[in-house]
N, C-alpha and C positions, 0 to 999 in steps of 0.2 A: 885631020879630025881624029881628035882620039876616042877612044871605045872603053868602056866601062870595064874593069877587069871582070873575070868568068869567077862566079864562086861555086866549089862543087856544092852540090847538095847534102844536107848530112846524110850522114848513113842510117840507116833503121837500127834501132838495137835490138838485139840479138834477145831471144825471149829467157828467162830465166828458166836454171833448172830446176828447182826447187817452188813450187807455187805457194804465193806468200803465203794462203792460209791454211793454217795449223790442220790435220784429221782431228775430226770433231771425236767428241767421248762418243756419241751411242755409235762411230764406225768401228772406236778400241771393241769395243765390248760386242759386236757382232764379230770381229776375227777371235775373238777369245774364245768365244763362243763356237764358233766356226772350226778352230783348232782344236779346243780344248774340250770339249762334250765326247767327241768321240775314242779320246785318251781316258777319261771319267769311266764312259761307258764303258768300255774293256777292262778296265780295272775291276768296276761293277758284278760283272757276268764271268770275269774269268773263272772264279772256282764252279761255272756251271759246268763249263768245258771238260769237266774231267767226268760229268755225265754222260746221259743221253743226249747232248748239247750239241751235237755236231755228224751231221749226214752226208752224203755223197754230193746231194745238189749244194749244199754248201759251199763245198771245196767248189764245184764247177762255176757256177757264180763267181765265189770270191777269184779264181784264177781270172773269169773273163773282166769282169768287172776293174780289177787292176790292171792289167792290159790294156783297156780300154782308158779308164780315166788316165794312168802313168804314160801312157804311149800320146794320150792328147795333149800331155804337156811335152812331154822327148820330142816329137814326132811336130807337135800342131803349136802351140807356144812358141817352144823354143826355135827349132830349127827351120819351119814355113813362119811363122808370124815375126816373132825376130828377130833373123838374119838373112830370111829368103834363099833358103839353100836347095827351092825347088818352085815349079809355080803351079799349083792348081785347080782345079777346074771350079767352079762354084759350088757344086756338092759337095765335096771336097772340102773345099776351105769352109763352109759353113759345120760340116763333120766335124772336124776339125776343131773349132771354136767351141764347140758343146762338148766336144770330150775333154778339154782341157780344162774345160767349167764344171765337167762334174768331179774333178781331180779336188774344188774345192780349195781350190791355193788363188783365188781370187780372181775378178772380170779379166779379157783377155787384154783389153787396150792397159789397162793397170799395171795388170803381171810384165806383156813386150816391154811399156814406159821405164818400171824400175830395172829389167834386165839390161836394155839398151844403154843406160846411164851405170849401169856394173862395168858392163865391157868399157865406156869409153873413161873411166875413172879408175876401172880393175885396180885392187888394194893400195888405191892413194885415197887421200882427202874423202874426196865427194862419191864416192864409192858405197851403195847405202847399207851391202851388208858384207865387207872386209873384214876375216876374224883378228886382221891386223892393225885394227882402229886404235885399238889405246896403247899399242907397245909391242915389244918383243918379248920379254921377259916372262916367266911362265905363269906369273897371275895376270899381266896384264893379256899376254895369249888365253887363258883358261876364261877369261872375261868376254874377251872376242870371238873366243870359240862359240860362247853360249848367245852374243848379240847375233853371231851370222846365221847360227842353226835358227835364233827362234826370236831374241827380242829385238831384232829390227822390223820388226812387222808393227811395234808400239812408237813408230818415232813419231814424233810429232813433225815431221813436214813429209809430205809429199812430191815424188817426181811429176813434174809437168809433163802433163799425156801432149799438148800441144806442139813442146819442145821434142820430144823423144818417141811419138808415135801420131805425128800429125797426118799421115798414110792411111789408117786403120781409124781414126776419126772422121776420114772421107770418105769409109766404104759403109754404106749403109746397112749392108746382110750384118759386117763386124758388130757396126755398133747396135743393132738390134738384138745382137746374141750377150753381148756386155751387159745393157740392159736390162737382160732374162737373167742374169745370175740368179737372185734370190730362187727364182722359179727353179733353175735347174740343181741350184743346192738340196732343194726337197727332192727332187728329181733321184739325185744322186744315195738319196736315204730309202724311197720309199722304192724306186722301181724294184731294186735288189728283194725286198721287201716280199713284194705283190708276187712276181718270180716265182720265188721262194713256196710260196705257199700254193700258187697254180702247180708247180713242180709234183708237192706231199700232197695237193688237196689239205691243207691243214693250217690251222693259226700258229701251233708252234714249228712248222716248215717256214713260216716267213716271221715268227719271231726271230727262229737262229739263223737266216739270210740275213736280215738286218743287222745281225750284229756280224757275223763274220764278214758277208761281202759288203756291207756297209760298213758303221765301225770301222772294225779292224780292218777292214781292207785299204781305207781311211786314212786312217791311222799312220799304215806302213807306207802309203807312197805318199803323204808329208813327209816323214821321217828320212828316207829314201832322198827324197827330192830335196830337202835341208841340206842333206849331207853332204850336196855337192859345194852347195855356198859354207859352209864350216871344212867338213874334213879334207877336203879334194883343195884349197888353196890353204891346209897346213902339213899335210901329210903324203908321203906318196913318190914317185919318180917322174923325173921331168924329162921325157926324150926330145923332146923340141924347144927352140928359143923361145920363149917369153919375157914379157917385161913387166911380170907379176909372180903370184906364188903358185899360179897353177898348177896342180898336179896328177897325175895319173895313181887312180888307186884301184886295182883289180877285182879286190872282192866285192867291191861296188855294182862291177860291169853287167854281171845277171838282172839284179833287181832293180839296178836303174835303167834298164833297158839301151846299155851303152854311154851314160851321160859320164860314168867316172871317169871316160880316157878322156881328160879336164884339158888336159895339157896340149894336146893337140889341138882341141876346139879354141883353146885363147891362143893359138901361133896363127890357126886357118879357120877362123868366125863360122866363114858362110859354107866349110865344107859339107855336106851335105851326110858324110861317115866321120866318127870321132875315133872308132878304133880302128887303125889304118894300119899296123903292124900286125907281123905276126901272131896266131894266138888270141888275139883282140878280140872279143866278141860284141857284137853291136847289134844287137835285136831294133832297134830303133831304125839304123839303114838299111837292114832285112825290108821292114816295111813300105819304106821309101821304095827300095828296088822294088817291092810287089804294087804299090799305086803306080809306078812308070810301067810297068808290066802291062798294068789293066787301062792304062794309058789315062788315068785319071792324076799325075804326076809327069810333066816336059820339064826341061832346061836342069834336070837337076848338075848340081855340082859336085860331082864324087870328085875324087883324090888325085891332083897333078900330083905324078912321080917327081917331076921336076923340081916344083914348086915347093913338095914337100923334103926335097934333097938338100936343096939350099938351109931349112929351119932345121935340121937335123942334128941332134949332138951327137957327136962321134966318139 
């Protein structure tokens, strides 16, 4: 008796990275917006600044406020949402979510989705903001420079959050904070704001919080935080193996709160410290070590000596 041959089953396809449909115009023109108002505004008000335009609470603000928003993308973004280079508690990760939302560099499932697909494309092809897109040559670099810092936020396609952060799509505290973007953009304008003026008692104490730890505050951790996707994969020293342009740029290392040591993080993703050499400073894993401290941060992944021996250029 013979038996019907066995045919396997197909295989499932594989989801695309890219989701077919386009970003719509009114989402261009809410990041233009989003970027671009608080560039305008400092522009605006700068010659106030050489007035009475700027107070004590200001600076305290603007310091904490940066700290806060840049450290929720170094710290809650990037290195807990996506790469897992620590795991925490529920407070925690929902803190987390909202400081890297008022950073204002867009929802957290969005920002992990497009970062996730950097790493696994780093300066090839599908790579969505490579300063080495159209060439080597120094217009076709100087072109790339300026897609990585700022105009690939205008592409018209999309990384699939399905494909590349289907994890943080099943966590419901995430996607309720994603969600709240819009809410915590104002958030990120007005709180500075109200501060400000309970600080003086006064309307122009929270007019110039708004623009300094607003605004401008704004402003510099975009700026900052660009810089890693433009300057830091053209510029810089490479102490570890990659197989991209990664690089280490130092004067980075303060304001990005550790993100410049670039070249480390593309050799070891999920390490939980970028600056692992001497010298290095890394305010970002400072943090980490202080949530493992307060034991609101386990499992984190600091630095195989080992591990990191073998990627090493000598």
């Amino acid at each position: 008796m013979t038996t019907a041959p066995t045919i396997d089953p197909p295989r499932p396809q594989r989801r695309p990275e890219i989701e077919p449909e386009p970003t719509g115009t009114s989402e261009r023109v809410m990041v233009a917006l989003f970027t671009g108002v608080p560039v305008l505004a400092l522009f605006a008000a700068l010659p106030l600044a050489w007035g009475n335009f700027l107070g004590w609470s200001d600076l305290v603000l603007m310091a904490v406020f940066y700290v806060l928003s840049a450290g929720g993308i170094t710290v809650g973004y990037h290195r807990f949402f996506t790469h897992g280079s620590f795991k925490a508690n529920r407070a925690l990760k929902i803190f987390l979510a909202m400081a890297g939302s008022i950073a204002i560099q867009g929802p957290v499932i969005t920002w992990v989705a497009d970062h996730r697909r950097h790493h696994k494309h780093s300066d090839k092809e599908f790579d969505p903001h490579s300063p080495w897109r159209f060439g080597n040559d120094w217009k076709a670099l100087t072109k790339g420079l300026l897609w990585a810092h700022y105009g690939w936020f205008f592409d018209a396609n999309r990384t699939s959050k399905e494909r590349f952060a289907k994890d943080l799509l099943n966590d419901k505290d995430i996607v309720r904070v994603h969600r709240s973007f819009p809410a915590l953009v104002a958030v990120s304008f007005f709180l500075p704001a109200l501060l400000g003026g309970l600080m003086t008692l006064s309307w122009q104490g929270a007019l110039t919080a708004l623009f300094w730890a607003g605004f401008l505050r704004i402003t510099l951790v975009h700026h900052v935080t660009w810089s890693i996707n433009s300057i830091c994969h053209t510029f810089g020293k490479e102490h570890f193996e990659v197989r991209d342009k990664s690089r280490n740029v130092w004067w980075l290392a303060i304001p990005s709160l550790g993100e410049s040591w670039h070249n480390l993080h593309h050799s070891d993703p999920t390490c939980a410290r970028h600056g692992v050499l001497k010298g290095q400073i890394d305010i970002s894993a400072r943090i980490i070590w202080g949530f493992e401290k307060l034991g609101w941060a386990t499992d984190v992944r600091w630095p195989d000596e080992q591990r990191l021996a073998t990627k090493r250029i000598t």
